[in-house]
PyMOL Python script that loads the backbone (N, CA, C, O; Angstrom):
from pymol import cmd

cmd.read_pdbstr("""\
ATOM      1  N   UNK A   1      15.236   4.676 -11.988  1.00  0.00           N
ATOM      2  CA  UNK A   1      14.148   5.522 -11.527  1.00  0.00           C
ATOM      3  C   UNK A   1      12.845   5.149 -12.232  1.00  0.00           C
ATOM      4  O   UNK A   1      11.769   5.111 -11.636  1.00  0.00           O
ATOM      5  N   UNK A   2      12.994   4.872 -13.547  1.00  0.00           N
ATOM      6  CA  UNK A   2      11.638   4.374 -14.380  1.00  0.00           C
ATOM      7  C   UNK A   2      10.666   2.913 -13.926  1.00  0.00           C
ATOM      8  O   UNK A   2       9.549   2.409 -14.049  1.00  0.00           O
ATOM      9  N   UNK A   3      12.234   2.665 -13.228  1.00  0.00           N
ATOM     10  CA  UNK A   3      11.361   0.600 -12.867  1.00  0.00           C
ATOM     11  C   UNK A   3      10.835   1.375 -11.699  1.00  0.00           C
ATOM     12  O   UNK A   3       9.724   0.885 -11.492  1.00  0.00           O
ATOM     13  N   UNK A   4      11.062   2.390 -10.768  1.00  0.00           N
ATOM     14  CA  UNK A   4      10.574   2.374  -9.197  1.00  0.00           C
ATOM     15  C   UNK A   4       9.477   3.048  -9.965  1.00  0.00           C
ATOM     16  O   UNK A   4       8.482   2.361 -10.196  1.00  0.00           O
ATOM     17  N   UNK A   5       9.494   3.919 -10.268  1.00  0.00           N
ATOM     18  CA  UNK A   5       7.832   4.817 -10.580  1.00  0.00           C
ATOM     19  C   UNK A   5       7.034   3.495 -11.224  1.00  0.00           C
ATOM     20  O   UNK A   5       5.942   3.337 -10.678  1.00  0.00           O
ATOM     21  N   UNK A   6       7.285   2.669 -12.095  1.00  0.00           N
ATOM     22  CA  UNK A   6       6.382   1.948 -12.995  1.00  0.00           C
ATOM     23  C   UNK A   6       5.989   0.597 -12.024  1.00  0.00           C
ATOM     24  O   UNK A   6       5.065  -0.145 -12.356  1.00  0.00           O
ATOM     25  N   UNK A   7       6.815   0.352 -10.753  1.00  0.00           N
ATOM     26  CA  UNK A   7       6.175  -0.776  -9.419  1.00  0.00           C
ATOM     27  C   UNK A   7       5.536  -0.112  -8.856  1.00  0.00           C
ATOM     28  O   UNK A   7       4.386  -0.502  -8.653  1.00  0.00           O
ATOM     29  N   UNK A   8       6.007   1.381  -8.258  1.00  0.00           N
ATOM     30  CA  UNK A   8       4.494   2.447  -7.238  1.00  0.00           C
ATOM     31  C   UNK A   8       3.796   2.507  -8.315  1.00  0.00           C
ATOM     32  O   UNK A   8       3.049   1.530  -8.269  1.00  0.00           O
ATOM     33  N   UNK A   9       3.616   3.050  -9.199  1.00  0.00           N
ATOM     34  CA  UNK A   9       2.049   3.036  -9.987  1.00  0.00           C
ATOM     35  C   UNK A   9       1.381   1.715 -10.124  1.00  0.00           C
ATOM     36  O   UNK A   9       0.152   1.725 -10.188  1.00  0.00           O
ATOM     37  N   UNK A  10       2.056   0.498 -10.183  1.00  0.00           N
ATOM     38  CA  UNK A  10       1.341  -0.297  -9.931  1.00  0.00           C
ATOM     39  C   UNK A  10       0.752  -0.834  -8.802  1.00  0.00           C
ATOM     40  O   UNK A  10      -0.430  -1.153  -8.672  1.00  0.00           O
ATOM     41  N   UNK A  11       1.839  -0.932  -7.818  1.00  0.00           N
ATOM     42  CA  UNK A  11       1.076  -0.792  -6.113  1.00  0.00           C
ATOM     43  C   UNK A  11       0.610  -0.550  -5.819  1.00  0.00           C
ATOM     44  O   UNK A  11       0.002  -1.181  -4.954  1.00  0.00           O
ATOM     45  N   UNK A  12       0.157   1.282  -6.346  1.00  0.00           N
ATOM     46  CA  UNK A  12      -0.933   1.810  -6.011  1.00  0.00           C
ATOM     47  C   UNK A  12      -2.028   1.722  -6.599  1.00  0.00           C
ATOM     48  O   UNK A  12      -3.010   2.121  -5.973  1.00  0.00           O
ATOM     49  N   UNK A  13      -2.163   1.347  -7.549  1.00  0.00           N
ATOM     50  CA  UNK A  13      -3.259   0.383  -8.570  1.00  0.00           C
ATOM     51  C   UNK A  13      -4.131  -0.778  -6.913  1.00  0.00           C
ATOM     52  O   UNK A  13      -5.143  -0.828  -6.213  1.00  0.00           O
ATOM     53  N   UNK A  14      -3.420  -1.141  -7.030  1.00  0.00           N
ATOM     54  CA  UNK A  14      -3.500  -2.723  -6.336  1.00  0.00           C
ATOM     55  C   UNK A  14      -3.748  -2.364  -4.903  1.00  0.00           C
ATOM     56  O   UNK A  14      -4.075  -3.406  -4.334  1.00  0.00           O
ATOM     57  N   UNK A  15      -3.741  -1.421  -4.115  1.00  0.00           N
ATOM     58  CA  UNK A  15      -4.182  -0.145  -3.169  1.00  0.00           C
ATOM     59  C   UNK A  15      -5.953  -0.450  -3.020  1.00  0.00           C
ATOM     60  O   UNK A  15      -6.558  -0.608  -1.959  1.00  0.00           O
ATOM     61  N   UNK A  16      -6.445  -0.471  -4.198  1.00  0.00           N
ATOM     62  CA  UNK A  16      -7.989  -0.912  -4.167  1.00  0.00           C
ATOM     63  C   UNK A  16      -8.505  -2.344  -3.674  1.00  0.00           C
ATOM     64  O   UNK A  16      -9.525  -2.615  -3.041  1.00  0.00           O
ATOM     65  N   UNK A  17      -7.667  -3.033  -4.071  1.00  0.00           N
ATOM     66  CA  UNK A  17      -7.709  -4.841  -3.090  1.00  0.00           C
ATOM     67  C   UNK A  17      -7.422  -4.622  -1.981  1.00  0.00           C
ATOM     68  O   UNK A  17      -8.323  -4.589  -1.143  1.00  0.00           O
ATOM     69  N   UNK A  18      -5.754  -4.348  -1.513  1.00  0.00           N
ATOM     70  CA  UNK A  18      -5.247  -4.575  -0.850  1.00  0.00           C
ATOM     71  C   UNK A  18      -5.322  -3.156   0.235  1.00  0.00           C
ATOM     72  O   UNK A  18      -4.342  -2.428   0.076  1.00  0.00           O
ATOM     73  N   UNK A  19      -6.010  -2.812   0.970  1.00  0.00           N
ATOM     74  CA  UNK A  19      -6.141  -1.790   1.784  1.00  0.00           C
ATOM     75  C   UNK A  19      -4.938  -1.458   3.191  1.00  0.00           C
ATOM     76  O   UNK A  19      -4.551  -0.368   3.612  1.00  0.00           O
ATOM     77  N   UNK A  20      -4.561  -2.937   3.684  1.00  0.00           N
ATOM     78  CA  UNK A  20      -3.612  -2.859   4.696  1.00  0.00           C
ATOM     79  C   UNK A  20      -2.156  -2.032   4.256  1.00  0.00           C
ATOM     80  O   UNK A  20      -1.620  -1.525   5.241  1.00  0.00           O
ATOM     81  N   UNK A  21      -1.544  -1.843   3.173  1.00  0.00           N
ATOM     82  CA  UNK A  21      -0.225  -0.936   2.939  1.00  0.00           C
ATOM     83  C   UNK A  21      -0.618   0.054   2.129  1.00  0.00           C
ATOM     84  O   UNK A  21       0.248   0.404   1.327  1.00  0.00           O
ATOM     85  N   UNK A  22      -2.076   0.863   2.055  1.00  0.00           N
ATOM     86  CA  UNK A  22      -1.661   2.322   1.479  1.00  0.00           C
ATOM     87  C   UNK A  22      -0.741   3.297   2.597  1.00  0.00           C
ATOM     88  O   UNK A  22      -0.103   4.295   2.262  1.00  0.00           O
ATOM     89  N   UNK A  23      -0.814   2.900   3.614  1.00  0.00           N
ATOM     90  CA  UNK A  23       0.190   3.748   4.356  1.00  0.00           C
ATOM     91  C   UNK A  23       1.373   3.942   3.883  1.00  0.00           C
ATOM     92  O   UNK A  23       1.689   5.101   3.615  1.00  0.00           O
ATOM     93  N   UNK A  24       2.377   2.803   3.650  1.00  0.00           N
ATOM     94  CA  UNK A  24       3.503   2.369   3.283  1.00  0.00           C
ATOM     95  C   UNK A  24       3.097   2.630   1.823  1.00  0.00           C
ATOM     96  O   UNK A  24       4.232   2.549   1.353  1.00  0.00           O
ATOM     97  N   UNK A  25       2.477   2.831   0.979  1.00  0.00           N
ATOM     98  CA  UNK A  25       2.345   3.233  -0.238  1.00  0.00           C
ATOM     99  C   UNK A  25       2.653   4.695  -0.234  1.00  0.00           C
ATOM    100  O   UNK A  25       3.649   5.191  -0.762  1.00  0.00           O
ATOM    101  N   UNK A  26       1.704   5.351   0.415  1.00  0.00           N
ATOM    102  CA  UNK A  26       2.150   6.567   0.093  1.00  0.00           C
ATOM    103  C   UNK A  26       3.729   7.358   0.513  1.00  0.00           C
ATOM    104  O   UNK A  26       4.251   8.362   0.027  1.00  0.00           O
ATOM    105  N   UNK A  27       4.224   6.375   1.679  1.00  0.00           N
ATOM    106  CA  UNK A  27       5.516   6.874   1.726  1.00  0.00           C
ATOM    107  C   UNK A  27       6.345   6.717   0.706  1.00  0.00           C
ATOM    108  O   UNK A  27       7.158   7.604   0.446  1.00  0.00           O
ATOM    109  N   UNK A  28       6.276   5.664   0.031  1.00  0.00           N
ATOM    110  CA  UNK A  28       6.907   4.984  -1.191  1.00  0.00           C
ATOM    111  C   UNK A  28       6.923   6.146  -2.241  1.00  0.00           C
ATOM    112  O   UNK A  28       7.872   6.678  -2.817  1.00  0.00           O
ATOM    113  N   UNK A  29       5.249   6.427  -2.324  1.00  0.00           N
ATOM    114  CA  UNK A  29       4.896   7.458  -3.025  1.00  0.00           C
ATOM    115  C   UNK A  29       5.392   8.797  -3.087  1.00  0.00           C
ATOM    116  O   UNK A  29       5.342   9.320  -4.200  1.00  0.00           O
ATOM    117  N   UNK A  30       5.908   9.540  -2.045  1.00  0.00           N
ATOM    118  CA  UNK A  30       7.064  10.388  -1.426  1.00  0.00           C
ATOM    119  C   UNK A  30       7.994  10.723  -2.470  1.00  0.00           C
ATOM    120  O   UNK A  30       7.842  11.702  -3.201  1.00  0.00           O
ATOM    121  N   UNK A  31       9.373   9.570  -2.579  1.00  0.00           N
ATOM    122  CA  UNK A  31      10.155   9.170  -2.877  1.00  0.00           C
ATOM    123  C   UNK A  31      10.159   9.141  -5.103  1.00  0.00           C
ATOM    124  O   UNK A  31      10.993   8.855  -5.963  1.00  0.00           O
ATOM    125  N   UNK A  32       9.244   9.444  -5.097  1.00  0.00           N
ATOM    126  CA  UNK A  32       9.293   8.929  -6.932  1.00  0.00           C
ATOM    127  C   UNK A  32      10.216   9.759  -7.347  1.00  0.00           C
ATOM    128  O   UNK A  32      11.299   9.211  -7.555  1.00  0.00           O
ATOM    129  N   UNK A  33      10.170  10.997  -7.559  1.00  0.00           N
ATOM    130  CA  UNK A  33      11.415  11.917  -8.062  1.00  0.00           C
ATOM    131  C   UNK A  33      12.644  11.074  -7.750  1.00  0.00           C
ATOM    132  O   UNK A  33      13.332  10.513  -8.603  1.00  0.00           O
ATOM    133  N   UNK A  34      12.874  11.043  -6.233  1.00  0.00           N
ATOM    134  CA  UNK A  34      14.638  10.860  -6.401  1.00  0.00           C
ATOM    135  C   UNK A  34      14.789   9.374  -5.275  1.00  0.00           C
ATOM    136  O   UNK A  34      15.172   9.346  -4.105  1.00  0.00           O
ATOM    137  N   UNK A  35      14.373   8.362  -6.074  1.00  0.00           N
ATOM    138  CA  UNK A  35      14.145   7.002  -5.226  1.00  0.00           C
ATOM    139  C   UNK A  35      15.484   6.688  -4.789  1.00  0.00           C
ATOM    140  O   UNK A  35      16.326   7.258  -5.483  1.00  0.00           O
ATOM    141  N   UNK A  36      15.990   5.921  -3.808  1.00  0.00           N
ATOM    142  CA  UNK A  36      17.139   5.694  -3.306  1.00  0.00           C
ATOM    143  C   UNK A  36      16.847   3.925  -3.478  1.00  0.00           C
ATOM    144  O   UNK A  36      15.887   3.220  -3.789  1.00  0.00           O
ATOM    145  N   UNK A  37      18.047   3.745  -3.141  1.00  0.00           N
ATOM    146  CA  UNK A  37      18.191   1.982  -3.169  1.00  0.00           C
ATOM    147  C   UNK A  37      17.548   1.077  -2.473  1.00  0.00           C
ATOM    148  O   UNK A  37      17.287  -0.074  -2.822  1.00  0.00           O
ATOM    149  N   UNK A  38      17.077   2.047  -0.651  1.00  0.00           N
ATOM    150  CA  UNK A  38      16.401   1.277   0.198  1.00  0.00           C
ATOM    151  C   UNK A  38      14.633   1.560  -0.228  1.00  0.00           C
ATOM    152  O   UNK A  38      13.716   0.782   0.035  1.00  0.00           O
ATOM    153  N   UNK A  39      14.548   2.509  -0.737  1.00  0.00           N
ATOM    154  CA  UNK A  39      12.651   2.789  -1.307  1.00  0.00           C
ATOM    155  C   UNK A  39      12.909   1.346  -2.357  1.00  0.00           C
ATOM    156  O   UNK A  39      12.119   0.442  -2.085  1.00  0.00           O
ATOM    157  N   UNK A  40      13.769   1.066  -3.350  1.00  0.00           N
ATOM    158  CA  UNK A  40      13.258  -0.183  -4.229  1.00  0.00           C
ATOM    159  C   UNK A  40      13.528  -1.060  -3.932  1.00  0.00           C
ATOM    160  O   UNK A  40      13.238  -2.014  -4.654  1.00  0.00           O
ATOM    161  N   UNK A  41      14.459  -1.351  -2.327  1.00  0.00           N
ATOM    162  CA  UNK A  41      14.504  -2.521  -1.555  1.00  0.00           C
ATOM    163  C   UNK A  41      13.350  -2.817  -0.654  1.00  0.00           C
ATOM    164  O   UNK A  41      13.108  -3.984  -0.343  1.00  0.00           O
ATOM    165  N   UNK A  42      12.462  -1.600  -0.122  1.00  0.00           N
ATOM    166  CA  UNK A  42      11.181  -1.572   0.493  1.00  0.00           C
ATOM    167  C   UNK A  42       9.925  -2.159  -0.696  1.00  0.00           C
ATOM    168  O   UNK A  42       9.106  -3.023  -0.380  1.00  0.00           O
ATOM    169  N   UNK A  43       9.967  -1.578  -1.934  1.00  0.00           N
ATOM    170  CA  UNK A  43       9.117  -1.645  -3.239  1.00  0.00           C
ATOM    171  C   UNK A  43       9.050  -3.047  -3.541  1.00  0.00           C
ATOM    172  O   UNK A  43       7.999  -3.622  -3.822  1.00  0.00           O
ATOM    173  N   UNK A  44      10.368  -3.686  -3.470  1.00  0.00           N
ATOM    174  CA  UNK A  44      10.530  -5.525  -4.188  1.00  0.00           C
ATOM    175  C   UNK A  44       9.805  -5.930  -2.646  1.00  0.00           C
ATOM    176  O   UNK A  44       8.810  -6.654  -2.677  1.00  0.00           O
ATOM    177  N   UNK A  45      10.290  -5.480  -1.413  1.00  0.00           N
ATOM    178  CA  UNK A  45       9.715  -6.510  -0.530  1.00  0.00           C
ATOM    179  C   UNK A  45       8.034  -6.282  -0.160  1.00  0.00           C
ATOM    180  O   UNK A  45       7.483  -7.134   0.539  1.00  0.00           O
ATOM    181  N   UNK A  46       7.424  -5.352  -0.553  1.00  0.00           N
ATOM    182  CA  UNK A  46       5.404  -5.061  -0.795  1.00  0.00           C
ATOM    183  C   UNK A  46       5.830  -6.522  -2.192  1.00  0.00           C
ATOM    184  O   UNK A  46       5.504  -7.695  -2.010  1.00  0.00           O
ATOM    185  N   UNK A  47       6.397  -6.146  -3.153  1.00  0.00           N
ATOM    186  CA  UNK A  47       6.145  -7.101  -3.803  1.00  0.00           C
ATOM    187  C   UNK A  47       5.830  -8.933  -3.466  1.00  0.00           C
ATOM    188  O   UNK A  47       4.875  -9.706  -3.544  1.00  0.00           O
ATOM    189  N   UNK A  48       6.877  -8.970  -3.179  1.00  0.00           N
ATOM    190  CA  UNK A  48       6.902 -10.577  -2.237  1.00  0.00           C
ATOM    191  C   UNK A  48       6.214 -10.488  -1.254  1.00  0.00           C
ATOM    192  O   UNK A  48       5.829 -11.642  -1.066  1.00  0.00           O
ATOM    193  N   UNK A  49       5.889  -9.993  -0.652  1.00  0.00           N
ATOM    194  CA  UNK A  49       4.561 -10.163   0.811  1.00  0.00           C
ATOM    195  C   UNK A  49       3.043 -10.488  -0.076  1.00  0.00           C
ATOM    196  O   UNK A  49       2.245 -11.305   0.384  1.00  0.00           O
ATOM    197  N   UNK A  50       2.872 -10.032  -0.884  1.00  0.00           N
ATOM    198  CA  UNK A  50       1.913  -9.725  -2.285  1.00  0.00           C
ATOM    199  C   UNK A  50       1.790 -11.144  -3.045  1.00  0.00           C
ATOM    200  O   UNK A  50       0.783 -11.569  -3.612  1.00  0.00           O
ATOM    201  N   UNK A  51       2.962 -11.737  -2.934  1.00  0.00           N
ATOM    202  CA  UNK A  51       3.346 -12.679  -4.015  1.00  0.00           C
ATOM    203  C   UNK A  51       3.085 -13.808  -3.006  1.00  0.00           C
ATOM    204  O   UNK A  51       2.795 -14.929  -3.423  1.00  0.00           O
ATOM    205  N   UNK A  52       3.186 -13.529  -1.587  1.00  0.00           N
ATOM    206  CA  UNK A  52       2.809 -14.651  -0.965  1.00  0.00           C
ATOM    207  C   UNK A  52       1.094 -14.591  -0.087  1.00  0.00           C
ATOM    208  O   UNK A  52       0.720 -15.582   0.540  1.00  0.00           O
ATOM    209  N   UNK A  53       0.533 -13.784  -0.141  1.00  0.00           N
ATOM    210  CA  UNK A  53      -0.831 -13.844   0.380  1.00  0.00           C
ATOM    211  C   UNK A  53      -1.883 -13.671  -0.705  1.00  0.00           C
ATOM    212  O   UNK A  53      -2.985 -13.180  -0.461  1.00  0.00           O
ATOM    213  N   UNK A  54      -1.427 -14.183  -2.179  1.00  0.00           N
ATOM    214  CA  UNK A  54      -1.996 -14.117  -3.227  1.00  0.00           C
ATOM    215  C   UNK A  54      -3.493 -15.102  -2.987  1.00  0.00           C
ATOM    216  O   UNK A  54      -4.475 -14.836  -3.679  1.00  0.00           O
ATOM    217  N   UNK A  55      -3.532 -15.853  -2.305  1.00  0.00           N
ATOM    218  CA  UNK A  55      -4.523 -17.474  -1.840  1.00  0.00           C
ATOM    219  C   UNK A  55      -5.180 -16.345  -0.941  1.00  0.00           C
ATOM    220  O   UNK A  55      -6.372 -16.269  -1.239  1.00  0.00           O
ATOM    221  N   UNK A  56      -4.913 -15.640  -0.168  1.00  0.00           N
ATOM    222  CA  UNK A  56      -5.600 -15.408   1.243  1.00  0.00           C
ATOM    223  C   UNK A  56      -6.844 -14.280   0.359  1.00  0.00           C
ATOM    224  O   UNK A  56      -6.811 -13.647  -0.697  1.00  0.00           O
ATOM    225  N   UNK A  57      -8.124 -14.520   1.729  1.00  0.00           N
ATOM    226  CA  UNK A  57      -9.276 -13.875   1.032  1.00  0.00           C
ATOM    227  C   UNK A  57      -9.847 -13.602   2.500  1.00  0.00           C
ATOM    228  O   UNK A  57      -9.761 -14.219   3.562  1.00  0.00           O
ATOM    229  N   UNK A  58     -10.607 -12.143   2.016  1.00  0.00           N
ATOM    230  CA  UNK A  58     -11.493 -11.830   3.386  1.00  0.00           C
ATOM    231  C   UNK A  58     -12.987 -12.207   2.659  1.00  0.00           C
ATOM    232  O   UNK A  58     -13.234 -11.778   1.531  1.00  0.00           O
ATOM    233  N   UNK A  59     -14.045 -13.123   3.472  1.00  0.00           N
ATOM    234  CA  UNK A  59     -15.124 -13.146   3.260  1.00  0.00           C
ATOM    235  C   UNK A  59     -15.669 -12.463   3.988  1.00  0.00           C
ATOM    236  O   UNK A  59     -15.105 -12.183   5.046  1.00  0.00           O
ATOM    237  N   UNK A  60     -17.154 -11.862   3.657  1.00  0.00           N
ATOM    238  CA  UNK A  60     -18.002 -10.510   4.235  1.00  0.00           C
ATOM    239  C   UNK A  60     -19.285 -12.006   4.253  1.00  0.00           C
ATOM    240  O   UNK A  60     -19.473 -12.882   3.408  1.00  0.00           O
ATOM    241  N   UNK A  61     -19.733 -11.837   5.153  1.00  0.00           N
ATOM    242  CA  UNK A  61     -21.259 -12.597   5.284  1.00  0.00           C
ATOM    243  C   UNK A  61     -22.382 -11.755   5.274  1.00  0.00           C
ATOM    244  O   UNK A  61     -22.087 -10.822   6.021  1.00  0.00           O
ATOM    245  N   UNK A  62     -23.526 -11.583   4.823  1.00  0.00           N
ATOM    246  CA  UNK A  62     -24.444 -11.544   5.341  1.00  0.00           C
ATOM    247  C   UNK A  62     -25.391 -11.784   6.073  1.00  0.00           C
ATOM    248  O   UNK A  62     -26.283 -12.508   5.631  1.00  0.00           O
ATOM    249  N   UNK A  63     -25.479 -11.298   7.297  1.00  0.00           N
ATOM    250  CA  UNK A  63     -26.982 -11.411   7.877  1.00  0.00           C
ATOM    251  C   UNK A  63     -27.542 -10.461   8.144  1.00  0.00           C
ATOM    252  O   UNK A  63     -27.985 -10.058   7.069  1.00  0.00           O
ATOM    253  N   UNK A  64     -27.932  -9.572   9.167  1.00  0.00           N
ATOM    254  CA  UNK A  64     -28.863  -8.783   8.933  1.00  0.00           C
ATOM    255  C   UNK A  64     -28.639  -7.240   8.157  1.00  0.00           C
ATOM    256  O   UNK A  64     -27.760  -7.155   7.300  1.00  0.00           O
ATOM    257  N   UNK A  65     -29.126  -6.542   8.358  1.00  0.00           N
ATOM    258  CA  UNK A  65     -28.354  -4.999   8.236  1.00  0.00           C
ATOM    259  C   UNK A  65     -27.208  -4.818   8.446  1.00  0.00           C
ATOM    260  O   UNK A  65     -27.400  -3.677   8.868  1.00  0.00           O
ATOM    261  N   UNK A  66     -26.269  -4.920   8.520  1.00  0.00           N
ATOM    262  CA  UNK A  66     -24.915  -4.717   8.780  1.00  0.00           C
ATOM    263  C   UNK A  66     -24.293  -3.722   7.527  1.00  0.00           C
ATOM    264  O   UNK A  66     -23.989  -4.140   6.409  1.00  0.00           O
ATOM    265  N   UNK A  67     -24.182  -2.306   7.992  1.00  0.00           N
ATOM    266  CA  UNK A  67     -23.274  -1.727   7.108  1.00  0.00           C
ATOM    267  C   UNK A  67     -21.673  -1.545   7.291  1.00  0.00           C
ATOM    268  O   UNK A  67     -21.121  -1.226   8.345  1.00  0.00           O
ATOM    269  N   UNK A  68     -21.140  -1.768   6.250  1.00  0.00           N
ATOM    270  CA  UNK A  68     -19.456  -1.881   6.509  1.00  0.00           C
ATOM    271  C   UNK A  68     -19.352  -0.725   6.759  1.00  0.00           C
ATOM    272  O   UNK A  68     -20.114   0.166   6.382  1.00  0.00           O
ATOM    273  N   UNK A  69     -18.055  -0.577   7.660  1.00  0.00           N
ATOM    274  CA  UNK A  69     -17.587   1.222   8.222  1.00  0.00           C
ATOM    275  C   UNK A  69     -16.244   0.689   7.927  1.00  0.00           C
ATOM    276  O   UNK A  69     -15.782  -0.453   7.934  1.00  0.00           O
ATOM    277  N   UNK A  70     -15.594   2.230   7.584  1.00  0.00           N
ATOM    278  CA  UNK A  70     -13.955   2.115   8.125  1.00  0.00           C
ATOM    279  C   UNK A  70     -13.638   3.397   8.439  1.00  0.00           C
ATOM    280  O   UNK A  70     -14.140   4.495   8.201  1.00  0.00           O
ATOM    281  N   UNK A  71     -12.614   2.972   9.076  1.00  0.00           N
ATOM    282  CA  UNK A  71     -12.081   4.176   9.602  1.00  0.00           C
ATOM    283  C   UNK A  71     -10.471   4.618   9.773  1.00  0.00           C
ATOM    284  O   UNK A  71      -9.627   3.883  10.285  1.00  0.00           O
ATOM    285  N   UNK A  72     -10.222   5.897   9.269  1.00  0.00           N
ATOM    286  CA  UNK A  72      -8.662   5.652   9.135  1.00  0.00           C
ATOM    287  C   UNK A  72      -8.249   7.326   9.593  1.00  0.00           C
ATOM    288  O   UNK A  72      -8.924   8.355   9.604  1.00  0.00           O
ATOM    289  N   UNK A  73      -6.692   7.010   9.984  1.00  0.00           N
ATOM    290  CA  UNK A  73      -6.367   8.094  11.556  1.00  0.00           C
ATOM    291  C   UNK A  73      -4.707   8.720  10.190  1.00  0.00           C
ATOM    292  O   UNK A  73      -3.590   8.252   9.969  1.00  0.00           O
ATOM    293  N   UNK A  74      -5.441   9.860   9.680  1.00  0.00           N
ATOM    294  CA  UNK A  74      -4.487  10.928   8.937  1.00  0.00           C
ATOM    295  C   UNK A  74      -3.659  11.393   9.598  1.00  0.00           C
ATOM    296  O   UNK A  74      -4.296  11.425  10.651  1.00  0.00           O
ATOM    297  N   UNK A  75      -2.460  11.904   9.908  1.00  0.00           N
ATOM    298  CA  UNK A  75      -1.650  12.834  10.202  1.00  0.00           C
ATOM    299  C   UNK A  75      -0.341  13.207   9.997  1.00  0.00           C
ATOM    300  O   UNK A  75       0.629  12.966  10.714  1.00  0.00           O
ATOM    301  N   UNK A  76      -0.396  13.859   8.881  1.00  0.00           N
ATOM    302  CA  UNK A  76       0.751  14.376   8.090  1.00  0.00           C
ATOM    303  C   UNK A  76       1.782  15.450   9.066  1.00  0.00           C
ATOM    304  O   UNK A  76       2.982  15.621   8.856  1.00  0.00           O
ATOM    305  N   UNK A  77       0.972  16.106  10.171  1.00  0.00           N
ATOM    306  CA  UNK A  77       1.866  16.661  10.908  1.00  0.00           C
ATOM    307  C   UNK A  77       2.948  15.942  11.648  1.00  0.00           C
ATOM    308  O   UNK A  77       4.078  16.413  11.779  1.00  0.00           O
ATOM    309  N   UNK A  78       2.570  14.790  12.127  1.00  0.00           N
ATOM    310  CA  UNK A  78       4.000  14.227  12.675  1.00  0.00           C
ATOM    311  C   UNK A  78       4.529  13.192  11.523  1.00  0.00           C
ATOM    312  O   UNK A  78       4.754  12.028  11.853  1.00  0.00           O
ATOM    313  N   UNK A  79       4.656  13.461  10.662  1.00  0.00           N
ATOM    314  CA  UNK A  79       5.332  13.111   9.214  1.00  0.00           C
ATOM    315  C   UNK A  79       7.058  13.123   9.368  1.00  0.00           C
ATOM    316  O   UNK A  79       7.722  14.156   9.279  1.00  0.00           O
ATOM    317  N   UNK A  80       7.537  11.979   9.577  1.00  0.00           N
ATOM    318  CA  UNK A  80       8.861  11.975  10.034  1.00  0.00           C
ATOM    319  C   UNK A  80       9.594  11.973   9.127  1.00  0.00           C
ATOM    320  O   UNK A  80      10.687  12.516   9.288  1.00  0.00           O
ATOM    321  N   UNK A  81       9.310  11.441   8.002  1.00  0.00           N
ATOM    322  CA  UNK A  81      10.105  11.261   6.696  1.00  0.00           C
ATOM    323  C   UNK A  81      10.252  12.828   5.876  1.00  0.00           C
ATOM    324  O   UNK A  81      11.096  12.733   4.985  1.00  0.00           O
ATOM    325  N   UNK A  82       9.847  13.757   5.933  1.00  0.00           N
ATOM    326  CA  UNK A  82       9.669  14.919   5.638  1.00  0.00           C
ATOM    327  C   UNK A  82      11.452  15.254   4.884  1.00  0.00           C
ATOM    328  O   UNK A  82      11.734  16.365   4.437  1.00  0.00           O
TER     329      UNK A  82
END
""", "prot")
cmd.dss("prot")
cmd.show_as("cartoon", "prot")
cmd.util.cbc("prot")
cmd.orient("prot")
């Protein structure tokens, strides 16, 4: 239980780079109290996906005004994992 909490706290560290799996983070995140075998079989494999797009980079260009937006779609009500 100590190695799964001490990889999500770091995942979620790494949450600030990597923006595409806070979804899958926070489910992970769910799970810390009473982790099962498939949450630290899900946890090692964020790891290795991680371990292999370590090279890959998004460049932002500038030209004119362009302000960055994002946008992201919450909904805890149809929360299946519950």
């Amino acid at each position: 239980m100590t190695l799964y909490r001490q990889i999500i706290g770091k995942l979620i560290y790494l949450t600030n780079n990597w923006l595409d799996f806070i979804y899958v983070m926070g489910i992970l995140n769910k799970y810390m109290n009473q982790p099962k075998k498939t949450h630290m079989e899900k946890a090692h494999y964020i790891l290795m996906y991680l371990m292999g797009i370590e090279d890959y980079e998004i460049l932002y260009q500038y030209k004119d005004k362009n302000d960055m937006c994002g946008f992201t779609n919450v909904d805890w009500a149809n929360d299946m994992n519950k």
